[in-house]
mmCIF entry with sequence, helices, sheets and N, C-alpha, C, O atoms, coordinates in Angstrom:
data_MODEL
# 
_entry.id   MODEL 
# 
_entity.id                         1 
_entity.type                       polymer 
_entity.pdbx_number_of_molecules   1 
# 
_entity_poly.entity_id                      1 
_entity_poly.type                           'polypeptide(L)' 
_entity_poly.nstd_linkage                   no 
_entity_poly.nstd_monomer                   no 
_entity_poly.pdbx_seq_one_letter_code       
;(UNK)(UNK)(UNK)(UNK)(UNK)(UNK)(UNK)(UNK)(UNK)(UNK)(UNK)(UNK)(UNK)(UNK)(UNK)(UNK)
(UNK)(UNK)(UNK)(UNK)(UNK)(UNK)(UNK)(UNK)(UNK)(UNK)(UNK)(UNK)(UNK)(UNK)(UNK)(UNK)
(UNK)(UNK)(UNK)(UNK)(UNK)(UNK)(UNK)(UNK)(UNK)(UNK)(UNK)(UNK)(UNK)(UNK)(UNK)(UNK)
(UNK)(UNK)
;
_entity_poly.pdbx_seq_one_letter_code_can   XXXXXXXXXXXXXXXXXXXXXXXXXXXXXXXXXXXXXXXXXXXXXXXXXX 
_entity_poly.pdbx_strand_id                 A 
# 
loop_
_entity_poly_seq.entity_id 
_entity_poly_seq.num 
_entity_poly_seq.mon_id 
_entity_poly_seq.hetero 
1 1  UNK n 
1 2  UNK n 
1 3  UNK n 
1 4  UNK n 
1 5  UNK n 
1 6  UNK n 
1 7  UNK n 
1 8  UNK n 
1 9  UNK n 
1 10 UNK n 
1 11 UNK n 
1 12 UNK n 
1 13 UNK n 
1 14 UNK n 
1 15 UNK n 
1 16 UNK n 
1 17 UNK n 
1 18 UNK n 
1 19 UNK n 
1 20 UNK n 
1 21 UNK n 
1 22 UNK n 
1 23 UNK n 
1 24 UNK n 
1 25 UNK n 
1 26 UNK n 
1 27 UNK n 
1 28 UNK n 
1 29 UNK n 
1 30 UNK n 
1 31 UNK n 
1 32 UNK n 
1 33 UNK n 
1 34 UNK n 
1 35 UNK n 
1 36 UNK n 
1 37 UNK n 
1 38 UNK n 
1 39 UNK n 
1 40 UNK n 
1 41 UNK n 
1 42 UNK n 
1 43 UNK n 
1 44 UNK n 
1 45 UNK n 
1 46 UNK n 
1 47 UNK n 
1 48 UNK n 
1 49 UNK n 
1 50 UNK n 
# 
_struct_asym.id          A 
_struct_asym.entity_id   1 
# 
loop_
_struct_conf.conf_type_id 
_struct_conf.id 
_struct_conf.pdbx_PDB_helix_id 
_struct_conf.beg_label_comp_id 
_struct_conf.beg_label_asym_id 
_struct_conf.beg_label_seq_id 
_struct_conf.pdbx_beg_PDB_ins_code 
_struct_conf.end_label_comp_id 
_struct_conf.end_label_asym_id 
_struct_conf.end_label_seq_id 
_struct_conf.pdbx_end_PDB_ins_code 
_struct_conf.beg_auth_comp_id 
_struct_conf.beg_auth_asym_id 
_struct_conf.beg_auth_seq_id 
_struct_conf.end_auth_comp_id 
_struct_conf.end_auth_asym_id 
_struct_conf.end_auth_seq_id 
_struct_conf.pdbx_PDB_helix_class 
_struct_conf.details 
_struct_conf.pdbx_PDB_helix_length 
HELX_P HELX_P1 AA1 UNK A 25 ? UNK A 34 ? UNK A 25 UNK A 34 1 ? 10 
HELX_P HELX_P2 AA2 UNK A 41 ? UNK A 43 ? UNK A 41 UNK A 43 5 ? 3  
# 
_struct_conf_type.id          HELX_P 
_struct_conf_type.criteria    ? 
_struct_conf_type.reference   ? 
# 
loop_
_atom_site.group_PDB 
_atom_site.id 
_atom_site.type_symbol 
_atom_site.label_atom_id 
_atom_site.label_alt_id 
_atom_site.label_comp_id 
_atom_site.label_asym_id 
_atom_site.label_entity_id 
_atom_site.label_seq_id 
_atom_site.pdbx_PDB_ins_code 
_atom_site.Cartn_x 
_atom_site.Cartn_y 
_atom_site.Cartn_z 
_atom_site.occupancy 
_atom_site.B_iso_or_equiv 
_atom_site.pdbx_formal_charge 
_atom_site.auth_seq_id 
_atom_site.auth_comp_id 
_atom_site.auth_asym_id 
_atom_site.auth_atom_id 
_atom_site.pdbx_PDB_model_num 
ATOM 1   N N  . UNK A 1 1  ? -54.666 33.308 29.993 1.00 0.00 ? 1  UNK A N  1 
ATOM 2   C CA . UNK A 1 1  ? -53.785 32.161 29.912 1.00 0.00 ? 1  UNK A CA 1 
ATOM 3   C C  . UNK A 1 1  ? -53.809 31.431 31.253 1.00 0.00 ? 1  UNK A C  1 
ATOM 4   O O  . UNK A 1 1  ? -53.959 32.241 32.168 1.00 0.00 ? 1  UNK A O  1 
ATOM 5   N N  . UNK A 1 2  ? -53.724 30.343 31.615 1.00 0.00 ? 2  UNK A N  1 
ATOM 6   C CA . UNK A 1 2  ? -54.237 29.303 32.201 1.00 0.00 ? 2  UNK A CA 1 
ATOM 7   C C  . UNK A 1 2  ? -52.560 28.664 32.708 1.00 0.00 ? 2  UNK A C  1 
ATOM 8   O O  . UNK A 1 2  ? -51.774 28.203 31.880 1.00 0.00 ? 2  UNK A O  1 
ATOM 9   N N  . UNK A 1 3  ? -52.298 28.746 33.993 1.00 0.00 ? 3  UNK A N  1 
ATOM 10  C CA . UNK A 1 3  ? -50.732 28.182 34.441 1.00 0.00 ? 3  UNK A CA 1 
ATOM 11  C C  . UNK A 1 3  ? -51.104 26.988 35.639 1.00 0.00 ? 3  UNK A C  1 
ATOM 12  O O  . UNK A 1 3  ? -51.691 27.120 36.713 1.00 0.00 ? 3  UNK A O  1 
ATOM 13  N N  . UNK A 1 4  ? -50.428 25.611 34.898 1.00 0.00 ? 4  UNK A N  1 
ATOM 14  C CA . UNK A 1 4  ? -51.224 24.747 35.978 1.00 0.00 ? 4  UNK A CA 1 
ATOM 15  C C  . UNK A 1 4  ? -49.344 24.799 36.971 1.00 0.00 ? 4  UNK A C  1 
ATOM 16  O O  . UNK A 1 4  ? -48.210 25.239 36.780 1.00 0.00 ? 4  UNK A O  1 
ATOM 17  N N  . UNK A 1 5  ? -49.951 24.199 37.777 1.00 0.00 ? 5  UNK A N  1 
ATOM 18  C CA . UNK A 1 5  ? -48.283 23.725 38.988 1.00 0.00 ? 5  UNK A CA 1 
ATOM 19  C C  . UNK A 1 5  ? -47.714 22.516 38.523 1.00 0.00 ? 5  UNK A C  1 
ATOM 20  O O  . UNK A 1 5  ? -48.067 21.569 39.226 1.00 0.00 ? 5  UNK A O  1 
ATOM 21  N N  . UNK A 1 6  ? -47.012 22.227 37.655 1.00 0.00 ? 6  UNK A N  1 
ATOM 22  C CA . UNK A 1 6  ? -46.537 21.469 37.490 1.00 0.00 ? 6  UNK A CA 1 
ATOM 23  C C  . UNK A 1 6  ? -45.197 20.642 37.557 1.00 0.00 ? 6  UNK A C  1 
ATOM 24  O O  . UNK A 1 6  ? -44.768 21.068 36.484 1.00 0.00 ? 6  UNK A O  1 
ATOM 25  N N  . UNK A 1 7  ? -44.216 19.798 37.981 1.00 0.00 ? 7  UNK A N  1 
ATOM 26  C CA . UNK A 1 7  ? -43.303 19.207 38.672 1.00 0.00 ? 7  UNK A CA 1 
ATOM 27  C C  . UNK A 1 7  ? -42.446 19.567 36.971 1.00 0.00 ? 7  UNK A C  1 
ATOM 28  O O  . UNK A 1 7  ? -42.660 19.332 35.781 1.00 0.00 ? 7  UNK A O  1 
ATOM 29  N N  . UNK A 1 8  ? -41.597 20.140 37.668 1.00 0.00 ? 8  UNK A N  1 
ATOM 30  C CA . UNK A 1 8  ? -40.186 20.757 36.115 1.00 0.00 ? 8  UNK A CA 1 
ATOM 31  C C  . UNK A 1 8  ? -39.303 19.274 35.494 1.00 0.00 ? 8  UNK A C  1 
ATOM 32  O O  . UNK A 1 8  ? -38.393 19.191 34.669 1.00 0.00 ? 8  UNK A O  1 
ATOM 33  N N  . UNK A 1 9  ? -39.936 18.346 36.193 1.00 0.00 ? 9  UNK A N  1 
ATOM 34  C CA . UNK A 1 9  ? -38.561 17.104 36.323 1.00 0.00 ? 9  UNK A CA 1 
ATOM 35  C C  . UNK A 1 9  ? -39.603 15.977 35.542 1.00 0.00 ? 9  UNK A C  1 
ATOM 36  O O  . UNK A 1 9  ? -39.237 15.399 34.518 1.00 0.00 ? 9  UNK A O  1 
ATOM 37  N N  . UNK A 1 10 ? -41.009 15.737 36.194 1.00 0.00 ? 10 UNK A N  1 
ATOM 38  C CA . UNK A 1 10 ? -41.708 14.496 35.379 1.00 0.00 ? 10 UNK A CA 1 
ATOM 39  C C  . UNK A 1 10 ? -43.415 14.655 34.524 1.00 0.00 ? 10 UNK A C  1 
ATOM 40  O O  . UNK A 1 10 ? -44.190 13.969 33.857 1.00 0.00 ? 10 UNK A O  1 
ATOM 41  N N  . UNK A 1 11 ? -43.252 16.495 35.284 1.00 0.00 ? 11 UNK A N  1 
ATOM 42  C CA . UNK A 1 11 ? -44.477 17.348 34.581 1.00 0.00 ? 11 UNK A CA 1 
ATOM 43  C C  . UNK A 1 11 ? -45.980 16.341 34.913 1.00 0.00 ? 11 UNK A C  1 
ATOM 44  O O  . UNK A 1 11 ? -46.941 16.015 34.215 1.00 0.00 ? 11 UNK A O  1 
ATOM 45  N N  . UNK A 1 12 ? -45.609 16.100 36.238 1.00 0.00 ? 12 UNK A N  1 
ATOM 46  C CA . UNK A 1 12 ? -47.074 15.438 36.704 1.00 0.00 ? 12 UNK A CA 1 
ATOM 47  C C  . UNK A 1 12 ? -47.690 17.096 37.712 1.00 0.00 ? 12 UNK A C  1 
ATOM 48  O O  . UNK A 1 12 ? -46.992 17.960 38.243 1.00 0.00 ? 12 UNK A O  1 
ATOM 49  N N  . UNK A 1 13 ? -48.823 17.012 37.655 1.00 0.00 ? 13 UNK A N  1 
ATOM 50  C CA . UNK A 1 13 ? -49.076 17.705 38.273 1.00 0.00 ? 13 UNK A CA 1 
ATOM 51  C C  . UNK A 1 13 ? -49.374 18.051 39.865 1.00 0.00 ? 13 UNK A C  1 
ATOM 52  O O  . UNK A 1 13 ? -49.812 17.126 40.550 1.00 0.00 ? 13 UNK A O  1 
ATOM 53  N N  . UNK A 1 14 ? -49.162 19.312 40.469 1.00 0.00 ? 14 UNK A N  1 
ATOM 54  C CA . UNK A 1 14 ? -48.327 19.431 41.914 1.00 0.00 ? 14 UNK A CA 1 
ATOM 55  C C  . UNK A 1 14 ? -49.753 19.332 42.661 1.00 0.00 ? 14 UNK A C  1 
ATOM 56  O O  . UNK A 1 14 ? -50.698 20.017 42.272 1.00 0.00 ? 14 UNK A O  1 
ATOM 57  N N  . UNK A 1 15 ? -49.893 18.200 44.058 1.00 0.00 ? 15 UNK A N  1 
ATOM 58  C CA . UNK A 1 15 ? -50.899 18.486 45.223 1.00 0.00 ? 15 UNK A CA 1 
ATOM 59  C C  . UNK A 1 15 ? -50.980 20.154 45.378 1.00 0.00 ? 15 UNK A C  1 
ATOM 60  O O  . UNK A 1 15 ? -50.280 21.112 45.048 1.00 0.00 ? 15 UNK A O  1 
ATOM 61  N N  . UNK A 1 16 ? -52.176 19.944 46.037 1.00 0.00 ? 16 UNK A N  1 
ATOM 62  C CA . UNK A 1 16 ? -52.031 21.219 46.609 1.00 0.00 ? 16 UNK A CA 1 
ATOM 63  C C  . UNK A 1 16 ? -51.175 22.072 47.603 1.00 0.00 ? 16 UNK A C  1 
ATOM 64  O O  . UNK A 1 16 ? -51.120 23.290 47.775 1.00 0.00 ? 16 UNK A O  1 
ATOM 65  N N  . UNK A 1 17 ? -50.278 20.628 48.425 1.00 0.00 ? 17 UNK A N  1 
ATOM 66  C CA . UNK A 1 17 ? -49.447 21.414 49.372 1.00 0.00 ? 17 UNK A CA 1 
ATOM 67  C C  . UNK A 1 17 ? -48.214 21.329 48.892 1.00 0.00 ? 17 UNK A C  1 
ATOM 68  O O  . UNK A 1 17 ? -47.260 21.598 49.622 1.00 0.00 ? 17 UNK A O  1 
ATOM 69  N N  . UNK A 1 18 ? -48.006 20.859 47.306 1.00 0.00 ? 18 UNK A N  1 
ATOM 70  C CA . UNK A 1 18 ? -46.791 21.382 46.920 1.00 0.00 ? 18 UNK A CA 1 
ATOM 71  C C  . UNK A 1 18 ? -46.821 22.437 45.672 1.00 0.00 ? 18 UNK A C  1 
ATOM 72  O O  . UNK A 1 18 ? -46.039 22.431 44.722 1.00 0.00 ? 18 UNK A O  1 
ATOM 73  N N  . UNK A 1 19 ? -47.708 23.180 45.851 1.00 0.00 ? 19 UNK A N  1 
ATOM 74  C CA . UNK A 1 19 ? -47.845 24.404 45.010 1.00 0.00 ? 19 UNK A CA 1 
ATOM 75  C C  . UNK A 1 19 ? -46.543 25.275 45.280 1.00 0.00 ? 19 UNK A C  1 
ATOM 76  O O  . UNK A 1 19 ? -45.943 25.172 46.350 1.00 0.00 ? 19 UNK A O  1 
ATOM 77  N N  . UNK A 1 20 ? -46.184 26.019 44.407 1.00 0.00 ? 20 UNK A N  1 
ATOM 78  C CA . UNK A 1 20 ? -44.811 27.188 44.363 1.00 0.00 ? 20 UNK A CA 1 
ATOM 79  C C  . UNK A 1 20 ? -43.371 26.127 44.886 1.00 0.00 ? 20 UNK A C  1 
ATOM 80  O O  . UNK A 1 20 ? -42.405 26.426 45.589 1.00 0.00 ? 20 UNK A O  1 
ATOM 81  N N  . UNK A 1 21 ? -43.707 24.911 44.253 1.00 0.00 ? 21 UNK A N  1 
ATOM 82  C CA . UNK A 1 21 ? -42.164 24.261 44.308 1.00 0.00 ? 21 UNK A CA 1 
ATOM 83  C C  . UNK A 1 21 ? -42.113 23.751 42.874 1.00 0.00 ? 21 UNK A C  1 
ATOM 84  O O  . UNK A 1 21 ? -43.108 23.352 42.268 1.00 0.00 ? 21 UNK A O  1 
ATOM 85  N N  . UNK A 1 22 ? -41.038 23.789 42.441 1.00 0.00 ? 22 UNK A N  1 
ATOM 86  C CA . UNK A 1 22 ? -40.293 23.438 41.547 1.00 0.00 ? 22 UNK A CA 1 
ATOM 87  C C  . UNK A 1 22 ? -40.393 22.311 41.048 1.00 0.00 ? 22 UNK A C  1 
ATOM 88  O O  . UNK A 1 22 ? -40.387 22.124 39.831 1.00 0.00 ? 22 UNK A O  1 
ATOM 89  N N  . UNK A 1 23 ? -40.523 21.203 42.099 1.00 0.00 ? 23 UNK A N  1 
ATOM 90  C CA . UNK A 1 23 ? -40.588 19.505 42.031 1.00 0.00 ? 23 UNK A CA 1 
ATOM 91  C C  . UNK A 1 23 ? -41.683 19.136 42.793 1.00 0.00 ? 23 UNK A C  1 
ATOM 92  O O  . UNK A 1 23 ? -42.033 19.675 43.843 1.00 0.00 ? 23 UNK A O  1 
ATOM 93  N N  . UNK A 1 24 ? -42.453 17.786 41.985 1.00 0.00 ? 24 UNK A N  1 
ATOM 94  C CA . UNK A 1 24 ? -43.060 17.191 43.080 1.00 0.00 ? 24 UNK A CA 1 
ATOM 95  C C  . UNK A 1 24 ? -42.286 16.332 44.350 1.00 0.00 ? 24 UNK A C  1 
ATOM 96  O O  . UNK A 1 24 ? -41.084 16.091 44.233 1.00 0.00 ? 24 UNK A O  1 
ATOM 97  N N  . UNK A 1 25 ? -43.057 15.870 45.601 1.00 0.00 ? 25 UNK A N  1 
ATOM 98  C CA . UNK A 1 25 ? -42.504 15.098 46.688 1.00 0.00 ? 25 UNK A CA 1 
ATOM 99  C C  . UNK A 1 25 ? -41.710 13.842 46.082 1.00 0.00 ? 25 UNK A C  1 
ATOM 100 O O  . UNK A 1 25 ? -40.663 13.450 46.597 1.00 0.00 ? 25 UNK A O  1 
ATOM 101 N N  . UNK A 1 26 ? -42.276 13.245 44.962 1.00 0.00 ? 26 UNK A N  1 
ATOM 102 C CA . UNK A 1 26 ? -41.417 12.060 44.862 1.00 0.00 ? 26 UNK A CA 1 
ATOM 103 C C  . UNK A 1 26 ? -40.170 12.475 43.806 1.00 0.00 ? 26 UNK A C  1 
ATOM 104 O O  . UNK A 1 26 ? -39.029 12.174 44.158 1.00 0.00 ? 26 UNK A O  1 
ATOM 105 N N  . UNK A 1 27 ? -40.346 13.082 42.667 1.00 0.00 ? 27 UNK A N  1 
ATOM 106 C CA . UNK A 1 27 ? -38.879 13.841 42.453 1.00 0.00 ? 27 UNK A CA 1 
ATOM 107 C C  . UNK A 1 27 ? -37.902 14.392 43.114 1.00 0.00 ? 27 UNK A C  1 
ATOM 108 O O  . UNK A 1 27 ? -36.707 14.299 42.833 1.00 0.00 ? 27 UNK A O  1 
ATOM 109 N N  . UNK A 1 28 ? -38.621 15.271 44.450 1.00 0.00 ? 28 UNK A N  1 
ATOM 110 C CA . UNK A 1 28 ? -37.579 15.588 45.388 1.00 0.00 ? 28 UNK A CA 1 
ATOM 111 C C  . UNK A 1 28 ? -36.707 14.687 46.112 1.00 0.00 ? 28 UNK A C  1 
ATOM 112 O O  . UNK A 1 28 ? -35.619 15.028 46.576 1.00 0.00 ? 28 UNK A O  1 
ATOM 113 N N  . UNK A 1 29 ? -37.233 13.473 46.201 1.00 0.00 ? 29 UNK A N  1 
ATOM 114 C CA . UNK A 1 29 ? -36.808 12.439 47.512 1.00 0.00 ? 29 UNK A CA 1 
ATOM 115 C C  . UNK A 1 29 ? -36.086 11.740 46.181 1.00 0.00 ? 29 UNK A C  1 
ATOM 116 O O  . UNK A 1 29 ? -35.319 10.971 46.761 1.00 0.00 ? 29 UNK A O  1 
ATOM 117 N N  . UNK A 1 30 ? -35.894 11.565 45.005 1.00 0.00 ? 30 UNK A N  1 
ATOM 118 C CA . UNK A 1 30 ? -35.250 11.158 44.124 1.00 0.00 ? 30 UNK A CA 1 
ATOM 119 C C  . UNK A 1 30 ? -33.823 11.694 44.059 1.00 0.00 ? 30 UNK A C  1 
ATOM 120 O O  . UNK A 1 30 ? -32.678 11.259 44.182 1.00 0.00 ? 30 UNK A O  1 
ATOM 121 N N  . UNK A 1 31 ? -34.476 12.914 43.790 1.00 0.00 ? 31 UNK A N  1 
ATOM 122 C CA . UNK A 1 31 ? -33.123 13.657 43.507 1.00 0.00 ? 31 UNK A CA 1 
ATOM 123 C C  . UNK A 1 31 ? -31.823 13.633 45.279 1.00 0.00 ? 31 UNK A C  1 
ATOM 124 O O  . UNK A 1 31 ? -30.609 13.653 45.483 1.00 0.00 ? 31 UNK A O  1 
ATOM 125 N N  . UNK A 1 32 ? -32.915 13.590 45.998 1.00 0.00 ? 32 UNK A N  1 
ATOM 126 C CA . UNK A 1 32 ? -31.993 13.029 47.539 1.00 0.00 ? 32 UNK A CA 1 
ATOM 127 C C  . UNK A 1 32 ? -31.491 12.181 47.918 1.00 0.00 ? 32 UNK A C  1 
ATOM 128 O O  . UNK A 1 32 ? -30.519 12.061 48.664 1.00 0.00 ? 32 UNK A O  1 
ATOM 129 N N  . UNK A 1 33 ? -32.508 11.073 47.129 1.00 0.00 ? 33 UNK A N  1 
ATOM 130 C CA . UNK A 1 33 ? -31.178 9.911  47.285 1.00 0.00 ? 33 UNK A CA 1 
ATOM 131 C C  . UNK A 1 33 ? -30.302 9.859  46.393 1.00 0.00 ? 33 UNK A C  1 
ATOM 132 O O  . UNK A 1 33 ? -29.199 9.738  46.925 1.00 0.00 ? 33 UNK A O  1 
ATOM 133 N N  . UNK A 1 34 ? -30.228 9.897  45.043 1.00 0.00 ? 34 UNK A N  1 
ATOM 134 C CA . UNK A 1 34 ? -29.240 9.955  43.841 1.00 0.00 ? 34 UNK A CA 1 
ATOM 135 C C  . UNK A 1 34 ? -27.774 11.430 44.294 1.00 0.00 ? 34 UNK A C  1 
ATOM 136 O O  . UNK A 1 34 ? -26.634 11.435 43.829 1.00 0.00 ? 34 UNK A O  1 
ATOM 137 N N  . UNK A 1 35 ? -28.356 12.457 45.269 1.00 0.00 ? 35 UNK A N  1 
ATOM 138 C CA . UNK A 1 35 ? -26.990 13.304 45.327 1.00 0.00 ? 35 UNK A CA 1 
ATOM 139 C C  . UNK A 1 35 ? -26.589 13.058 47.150 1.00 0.00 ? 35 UNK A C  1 
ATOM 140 O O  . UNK A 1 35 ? -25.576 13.487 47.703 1.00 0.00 ? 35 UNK A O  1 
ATOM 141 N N  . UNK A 1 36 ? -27.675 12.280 47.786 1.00 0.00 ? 36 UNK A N  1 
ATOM 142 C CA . UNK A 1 36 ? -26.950 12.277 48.697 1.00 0.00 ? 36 UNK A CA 1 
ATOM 143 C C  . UNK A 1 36 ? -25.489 12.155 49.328 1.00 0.00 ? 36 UNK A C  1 
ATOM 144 O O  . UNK A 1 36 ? -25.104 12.398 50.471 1.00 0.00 ? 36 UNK A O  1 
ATOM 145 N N  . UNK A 1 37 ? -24.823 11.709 48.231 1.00 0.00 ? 37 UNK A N  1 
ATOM 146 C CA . UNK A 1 37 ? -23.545 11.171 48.614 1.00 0.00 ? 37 UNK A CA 1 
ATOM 147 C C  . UNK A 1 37 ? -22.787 11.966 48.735 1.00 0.00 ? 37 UNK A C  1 
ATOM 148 O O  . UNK A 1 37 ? -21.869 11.893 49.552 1.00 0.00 ? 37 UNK A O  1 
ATOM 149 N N  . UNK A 1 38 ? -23.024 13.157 47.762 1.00 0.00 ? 38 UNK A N  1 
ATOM 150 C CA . UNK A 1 38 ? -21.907 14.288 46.852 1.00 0.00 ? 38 UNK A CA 1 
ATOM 151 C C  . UNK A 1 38 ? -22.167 15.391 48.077 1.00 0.00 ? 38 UNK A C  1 
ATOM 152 O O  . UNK A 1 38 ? -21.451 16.391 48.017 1.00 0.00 ? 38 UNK A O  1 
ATOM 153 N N  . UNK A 1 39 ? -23.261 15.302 49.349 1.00 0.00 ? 39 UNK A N  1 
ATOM 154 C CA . UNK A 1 39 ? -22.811 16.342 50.233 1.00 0.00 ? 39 UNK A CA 1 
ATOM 155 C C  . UNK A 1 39 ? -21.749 15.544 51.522 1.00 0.00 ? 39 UNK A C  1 
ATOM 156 O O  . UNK A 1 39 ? -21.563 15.991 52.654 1.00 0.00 ? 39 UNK A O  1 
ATOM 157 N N  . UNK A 1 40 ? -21.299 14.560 51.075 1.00 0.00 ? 40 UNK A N  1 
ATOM 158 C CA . UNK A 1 40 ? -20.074 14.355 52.018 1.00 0.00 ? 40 UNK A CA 1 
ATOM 159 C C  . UNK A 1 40 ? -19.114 15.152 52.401 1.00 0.00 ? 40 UNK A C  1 
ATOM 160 O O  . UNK A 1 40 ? -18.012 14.630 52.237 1.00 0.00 ? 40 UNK A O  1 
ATOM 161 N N  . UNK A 1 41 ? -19.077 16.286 52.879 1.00 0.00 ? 41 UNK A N  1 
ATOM 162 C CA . UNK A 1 41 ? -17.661 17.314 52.841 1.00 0.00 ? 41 UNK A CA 1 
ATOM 163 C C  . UNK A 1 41 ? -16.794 16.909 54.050 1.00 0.00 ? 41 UNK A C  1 
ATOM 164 O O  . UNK A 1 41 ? -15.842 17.565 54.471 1.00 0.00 ? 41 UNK A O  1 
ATOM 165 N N  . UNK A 1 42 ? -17.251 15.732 54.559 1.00 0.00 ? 42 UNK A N  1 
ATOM 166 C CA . UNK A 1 42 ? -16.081 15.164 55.765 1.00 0.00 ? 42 UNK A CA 1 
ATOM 167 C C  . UNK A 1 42 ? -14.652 14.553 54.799 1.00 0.00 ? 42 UNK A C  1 
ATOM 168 O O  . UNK A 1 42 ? -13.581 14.237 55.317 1.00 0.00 ? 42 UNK A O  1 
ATOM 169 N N  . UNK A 1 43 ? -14.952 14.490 53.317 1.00 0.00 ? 43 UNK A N  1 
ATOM 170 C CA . UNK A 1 43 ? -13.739 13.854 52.687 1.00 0.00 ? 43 UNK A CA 1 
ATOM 171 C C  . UNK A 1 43 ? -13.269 14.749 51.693 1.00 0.00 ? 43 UNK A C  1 
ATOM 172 O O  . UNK A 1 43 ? -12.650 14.373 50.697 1.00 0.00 ? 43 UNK A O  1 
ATOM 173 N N  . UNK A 1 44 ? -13.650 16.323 52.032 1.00 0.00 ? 44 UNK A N  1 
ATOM 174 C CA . UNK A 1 44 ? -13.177 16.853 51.024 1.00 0.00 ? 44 UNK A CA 1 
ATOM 175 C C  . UNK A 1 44 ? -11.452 18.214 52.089 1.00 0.00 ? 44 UNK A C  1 
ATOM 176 O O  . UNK A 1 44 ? -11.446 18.963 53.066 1.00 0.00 ? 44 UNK A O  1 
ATOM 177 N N  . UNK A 1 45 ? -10.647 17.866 51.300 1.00 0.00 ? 45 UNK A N  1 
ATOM 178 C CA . UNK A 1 45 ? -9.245  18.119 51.869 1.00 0.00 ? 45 UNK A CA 1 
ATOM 179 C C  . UNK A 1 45 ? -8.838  19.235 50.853 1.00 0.00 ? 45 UNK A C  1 
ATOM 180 O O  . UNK A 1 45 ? -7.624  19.050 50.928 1.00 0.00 ? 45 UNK A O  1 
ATOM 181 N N  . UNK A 1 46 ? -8.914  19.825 50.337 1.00 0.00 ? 46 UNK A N  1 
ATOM 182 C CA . UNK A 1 46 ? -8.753  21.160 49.610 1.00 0.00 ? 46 UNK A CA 1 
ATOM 183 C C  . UNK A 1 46 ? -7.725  21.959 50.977 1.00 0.00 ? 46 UNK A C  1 
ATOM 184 O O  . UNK A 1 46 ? -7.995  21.874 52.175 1.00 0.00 ? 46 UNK A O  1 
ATOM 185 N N  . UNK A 1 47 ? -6.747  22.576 50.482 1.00 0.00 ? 47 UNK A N  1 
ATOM 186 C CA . UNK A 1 47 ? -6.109  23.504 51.010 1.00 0.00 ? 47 UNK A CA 1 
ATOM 187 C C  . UNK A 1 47 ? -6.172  24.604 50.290 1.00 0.00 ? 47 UNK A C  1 
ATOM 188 O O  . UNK A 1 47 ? -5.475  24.712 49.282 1.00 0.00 ? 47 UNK A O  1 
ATOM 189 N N  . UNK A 1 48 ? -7.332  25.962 50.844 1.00 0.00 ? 48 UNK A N  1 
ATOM 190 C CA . UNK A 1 48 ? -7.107  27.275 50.337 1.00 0.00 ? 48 UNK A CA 1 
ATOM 191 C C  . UNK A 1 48 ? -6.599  28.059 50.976 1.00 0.00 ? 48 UNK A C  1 
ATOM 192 O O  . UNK A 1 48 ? -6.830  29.220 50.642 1.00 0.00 ? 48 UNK A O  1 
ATOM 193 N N  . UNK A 1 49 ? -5.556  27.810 52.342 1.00 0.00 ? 49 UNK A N  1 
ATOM 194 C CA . UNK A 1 49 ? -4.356  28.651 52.506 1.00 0.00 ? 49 UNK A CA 1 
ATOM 195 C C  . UNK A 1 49 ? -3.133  29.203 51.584 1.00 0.00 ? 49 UNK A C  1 
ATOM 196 O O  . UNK A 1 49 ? -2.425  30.196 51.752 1.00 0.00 ? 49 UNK A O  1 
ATOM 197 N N  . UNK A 1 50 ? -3.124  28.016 50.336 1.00 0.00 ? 50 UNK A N  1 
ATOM 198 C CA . UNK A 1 50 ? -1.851  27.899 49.530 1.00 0.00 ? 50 UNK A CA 1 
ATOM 199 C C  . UNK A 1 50 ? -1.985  28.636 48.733 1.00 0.00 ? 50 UNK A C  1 
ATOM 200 O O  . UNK A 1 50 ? -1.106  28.794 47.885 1.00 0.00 ? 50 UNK A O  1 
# 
């Protein structure tokens, strides 16, 4: 059986220097700008003393 590297997100297939990742380079930088926002934790105010 025959396993090519392929990107889990647009199933193009992976360069050689992105073999054993999950995503290709331009899915990755996708998915970075679309969640960049959500690692803001300068606005997150949670109190788990209470």
């Amino acid at each position: 059986m025959d396993y090519k590297d392929e990107c889990i997100s647009c199933g193009k297939e992976l360069a050689p220097w992105e073999r054993n990742r999950a995503e290709c380079l331009d899915c990755r930088e996708i998915a970075c700008e679309t969640y960049s926002d959500d690692a803001d934790h300068e606005s997150i105010t949670e109190d788990y003393a209470s």
